[in-house]
Backbone as ProteinMPNN parsed JSONL, in Angstrom:
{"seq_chain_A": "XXXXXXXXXXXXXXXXXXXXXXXXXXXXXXXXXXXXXXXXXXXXXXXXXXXXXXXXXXXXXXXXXXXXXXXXXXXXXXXXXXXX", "coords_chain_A": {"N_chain_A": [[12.883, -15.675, 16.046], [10.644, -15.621, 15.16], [10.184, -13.202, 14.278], [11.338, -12.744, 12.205], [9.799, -13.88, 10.169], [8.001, -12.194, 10.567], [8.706, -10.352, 9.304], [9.67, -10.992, 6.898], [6.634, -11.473, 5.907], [5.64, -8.766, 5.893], [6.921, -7.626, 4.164], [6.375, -8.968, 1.997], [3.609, -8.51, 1.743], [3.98, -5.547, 1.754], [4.755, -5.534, -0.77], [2.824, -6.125, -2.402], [0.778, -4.813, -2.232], [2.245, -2.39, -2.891], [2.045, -3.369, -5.374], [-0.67, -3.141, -6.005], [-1.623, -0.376, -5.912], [-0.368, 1.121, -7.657], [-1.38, 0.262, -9.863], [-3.951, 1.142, -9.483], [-3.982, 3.695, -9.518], [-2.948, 4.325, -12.06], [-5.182, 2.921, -12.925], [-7.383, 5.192, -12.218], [-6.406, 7.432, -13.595], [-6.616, 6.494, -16.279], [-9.855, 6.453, -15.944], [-10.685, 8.941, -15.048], [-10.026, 10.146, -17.606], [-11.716, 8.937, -19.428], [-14.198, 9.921, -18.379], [-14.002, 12.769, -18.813], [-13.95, 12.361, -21.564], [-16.52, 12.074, -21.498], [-17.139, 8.998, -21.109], [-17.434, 7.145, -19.566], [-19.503, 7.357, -16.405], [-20.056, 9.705, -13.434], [-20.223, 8.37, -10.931], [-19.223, 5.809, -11.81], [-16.42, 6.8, -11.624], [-16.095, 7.884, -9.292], [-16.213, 5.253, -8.316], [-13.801, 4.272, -9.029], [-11.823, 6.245, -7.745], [-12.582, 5.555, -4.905], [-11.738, 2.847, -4.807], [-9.092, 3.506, -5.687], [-7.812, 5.155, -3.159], [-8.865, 3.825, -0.754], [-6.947, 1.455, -1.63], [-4.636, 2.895, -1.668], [-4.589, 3.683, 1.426], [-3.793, 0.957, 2.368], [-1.802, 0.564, 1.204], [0.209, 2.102, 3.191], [-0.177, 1.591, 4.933], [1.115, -1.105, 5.082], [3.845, -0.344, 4.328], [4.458, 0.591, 7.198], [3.98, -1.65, 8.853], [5.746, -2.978, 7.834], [8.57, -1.134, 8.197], [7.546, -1.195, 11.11], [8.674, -4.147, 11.307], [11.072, -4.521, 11.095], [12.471, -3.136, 12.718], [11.622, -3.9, 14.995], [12.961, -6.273, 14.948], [15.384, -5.479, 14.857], [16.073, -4.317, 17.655], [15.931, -6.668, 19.064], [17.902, -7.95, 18.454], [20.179, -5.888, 18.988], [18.998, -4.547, 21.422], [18.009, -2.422, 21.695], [15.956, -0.034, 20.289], [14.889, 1.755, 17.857], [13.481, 3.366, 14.787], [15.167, 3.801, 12.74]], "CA_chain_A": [[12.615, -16.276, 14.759], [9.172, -15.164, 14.931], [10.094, -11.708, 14.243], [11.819, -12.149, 11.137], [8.942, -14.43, 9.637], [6.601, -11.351, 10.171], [8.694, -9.161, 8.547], [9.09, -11.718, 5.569], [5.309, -11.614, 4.968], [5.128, -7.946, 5.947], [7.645, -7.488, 2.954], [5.903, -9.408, 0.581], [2.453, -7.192, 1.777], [4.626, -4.017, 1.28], [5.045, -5.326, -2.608], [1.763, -6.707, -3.188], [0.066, -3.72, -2.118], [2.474, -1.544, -3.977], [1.739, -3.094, -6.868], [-2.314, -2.612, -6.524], [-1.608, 1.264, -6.2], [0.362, 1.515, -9.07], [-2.666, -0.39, -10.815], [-5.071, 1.917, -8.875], [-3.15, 4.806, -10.148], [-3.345, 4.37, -13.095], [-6.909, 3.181, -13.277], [-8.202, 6.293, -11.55], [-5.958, 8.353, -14.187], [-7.699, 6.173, -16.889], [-11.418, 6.372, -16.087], [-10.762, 10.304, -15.23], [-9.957, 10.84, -19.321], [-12.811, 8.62, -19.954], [-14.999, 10.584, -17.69], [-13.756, 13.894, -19.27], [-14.728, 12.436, -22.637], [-17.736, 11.264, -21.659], [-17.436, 7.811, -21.956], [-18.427, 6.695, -18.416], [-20.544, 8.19, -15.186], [-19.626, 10.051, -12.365], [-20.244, 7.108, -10.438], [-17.914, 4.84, -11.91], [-14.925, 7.86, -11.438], [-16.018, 7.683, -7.725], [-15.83, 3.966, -7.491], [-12.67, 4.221, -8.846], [-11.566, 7.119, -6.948], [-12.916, 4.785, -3.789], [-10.76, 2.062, -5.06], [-7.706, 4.266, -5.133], [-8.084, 5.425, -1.806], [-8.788, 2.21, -0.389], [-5.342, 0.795, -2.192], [-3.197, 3.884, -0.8], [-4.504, 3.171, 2.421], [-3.502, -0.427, 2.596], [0.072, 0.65, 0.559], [1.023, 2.994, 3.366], [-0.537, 0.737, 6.024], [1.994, -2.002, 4.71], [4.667, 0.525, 4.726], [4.266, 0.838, 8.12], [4.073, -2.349, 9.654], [7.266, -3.041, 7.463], [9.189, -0.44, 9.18], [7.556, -1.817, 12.768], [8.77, -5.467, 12.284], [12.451, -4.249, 11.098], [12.692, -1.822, 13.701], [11.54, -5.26, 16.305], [14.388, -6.978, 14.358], [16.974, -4.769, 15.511], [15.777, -4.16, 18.932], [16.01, -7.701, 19.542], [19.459, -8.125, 18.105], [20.535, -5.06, 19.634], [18.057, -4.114, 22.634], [18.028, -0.553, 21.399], [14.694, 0.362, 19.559], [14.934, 3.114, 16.937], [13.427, 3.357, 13.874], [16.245, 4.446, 11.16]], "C_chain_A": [[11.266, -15.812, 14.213], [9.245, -13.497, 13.952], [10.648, -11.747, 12.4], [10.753, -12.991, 10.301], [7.852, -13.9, 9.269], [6.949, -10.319, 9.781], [9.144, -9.411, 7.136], [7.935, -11.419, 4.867], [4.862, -9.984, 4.928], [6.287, -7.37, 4.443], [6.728, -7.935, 1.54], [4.172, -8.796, 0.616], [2.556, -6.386, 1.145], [4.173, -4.281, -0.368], [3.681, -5.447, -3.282], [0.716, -5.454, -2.863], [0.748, -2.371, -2.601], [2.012, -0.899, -5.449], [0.08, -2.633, -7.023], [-2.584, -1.197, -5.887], [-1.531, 1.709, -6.786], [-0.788, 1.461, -10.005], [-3.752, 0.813, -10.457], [-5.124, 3.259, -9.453], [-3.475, 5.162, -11.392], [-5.195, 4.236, -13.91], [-7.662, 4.588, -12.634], [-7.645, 6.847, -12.522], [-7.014, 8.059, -15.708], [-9.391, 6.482, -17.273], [-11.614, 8.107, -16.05], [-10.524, 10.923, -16.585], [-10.862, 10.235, -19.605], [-14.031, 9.288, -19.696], [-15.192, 11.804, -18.459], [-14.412, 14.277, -20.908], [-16.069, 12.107, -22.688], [-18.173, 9.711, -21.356], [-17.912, 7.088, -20.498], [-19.241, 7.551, -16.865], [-19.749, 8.714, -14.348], [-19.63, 9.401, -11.402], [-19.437, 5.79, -10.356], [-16.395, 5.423, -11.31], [-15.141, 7.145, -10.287], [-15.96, 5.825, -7.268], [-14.208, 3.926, -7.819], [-11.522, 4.692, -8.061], [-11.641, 6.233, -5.61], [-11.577, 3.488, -3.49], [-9.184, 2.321, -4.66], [-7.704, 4.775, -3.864], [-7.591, 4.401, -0.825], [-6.547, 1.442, -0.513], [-4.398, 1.759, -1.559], [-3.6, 3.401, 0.518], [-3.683, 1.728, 2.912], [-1.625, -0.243, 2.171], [0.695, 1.155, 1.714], [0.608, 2.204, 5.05], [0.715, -0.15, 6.31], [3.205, -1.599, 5.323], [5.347, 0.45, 6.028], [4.689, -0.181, 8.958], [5.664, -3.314, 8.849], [8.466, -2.836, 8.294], [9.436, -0.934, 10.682], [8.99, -3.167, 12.792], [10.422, -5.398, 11.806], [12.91, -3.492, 11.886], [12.992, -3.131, 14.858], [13.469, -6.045, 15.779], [15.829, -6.834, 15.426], [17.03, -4.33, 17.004], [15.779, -5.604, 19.587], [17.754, -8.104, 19.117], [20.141, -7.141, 19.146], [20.132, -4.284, 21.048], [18.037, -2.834, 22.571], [17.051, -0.359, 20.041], [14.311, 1.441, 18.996], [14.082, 2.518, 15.131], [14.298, 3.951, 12.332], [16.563, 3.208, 10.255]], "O_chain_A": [[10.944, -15.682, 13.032], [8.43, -12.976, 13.191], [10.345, -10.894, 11.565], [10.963, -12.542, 9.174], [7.01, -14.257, 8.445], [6.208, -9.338, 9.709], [9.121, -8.539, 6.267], [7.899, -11.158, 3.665], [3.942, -9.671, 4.172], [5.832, -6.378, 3.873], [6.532, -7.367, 0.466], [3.57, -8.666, -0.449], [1.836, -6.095, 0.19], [3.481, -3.524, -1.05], [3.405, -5.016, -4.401], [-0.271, -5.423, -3.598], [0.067, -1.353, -2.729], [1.802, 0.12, -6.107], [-0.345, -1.936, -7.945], [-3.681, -0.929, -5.397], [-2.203, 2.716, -7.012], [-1.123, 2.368, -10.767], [-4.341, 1.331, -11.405], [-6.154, 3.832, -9.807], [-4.156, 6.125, -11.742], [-5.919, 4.829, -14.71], [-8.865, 4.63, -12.889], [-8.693, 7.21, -13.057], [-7.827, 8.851, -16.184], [-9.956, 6.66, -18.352], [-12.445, 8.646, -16.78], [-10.78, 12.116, -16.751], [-11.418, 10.948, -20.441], [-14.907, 9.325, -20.56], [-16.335, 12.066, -18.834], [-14.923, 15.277, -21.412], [-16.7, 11.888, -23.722], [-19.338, 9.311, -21.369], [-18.945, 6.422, -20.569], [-19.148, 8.777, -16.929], [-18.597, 8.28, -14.371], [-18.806, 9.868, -10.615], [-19.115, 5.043, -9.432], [-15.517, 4.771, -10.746], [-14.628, 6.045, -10.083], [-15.72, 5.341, -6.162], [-13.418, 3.579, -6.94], [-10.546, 4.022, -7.725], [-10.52, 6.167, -5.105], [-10.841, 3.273, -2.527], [-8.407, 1.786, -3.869], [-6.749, 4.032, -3.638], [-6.499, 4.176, -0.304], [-5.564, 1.187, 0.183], [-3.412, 1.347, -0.95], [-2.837, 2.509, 0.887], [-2.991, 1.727, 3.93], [-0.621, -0.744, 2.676], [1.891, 0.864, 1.697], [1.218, 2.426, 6.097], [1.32, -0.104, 7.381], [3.683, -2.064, 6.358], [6.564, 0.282, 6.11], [5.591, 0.044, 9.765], [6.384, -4.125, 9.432], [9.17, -3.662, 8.876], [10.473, -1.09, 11.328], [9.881, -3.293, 13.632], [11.08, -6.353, 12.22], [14.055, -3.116, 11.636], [14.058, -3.371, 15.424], [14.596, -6.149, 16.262], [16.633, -7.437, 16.138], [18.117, -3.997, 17.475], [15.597, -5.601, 20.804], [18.547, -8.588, 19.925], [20.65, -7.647, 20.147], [20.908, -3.531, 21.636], [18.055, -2.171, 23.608], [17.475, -0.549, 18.901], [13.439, 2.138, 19.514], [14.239, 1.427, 14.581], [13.906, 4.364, 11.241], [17.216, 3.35, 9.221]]}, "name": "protein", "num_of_chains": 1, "seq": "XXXXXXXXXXXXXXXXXXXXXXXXXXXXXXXXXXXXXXXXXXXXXXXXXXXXXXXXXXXXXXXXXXXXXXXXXXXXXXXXXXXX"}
């Protein structure tokens, strides 16, 4: 029971760290045309740039431990431990 409770919240991780990539994404695409025109520092890019980074990390982190606790799932149902 445990198992499927941590791949509940590792689901709703997956999404919530989707979505602040998407966001990240876009803000890094953002501040890089503002940058281009001028309109803010090379400093700000790189925090944003930092930001995005940061956020993929955590998206693909998510990802990950997604995969793990559906993988546990089925290895407990089945006692055969594959990831597909």
């Amino acid at each position: 029971m445990q198992a499927i409770n941590d791949s509940k919240v590792a689901y709703k991780k997956y999404d919530a760290s989707r979505s602040a990539f998407e966001f990240a994404q876009k803000s890094l695409d953002a501040d890089q045309l503002k940058f281009q025109y001028g309109k803010i520092s090379a400093n700000e890019v790189n925090t944003t740039k930092n930001s995005f980074i940061a956020s993929q990390s955590d998206f693909i982190k998510s990802k990950y431990e997604l995969l793990f606790s559906q993988a546990l799932i089925k290895f407990y149902q089945s006692n055969i431990f594959s990831l597909d």
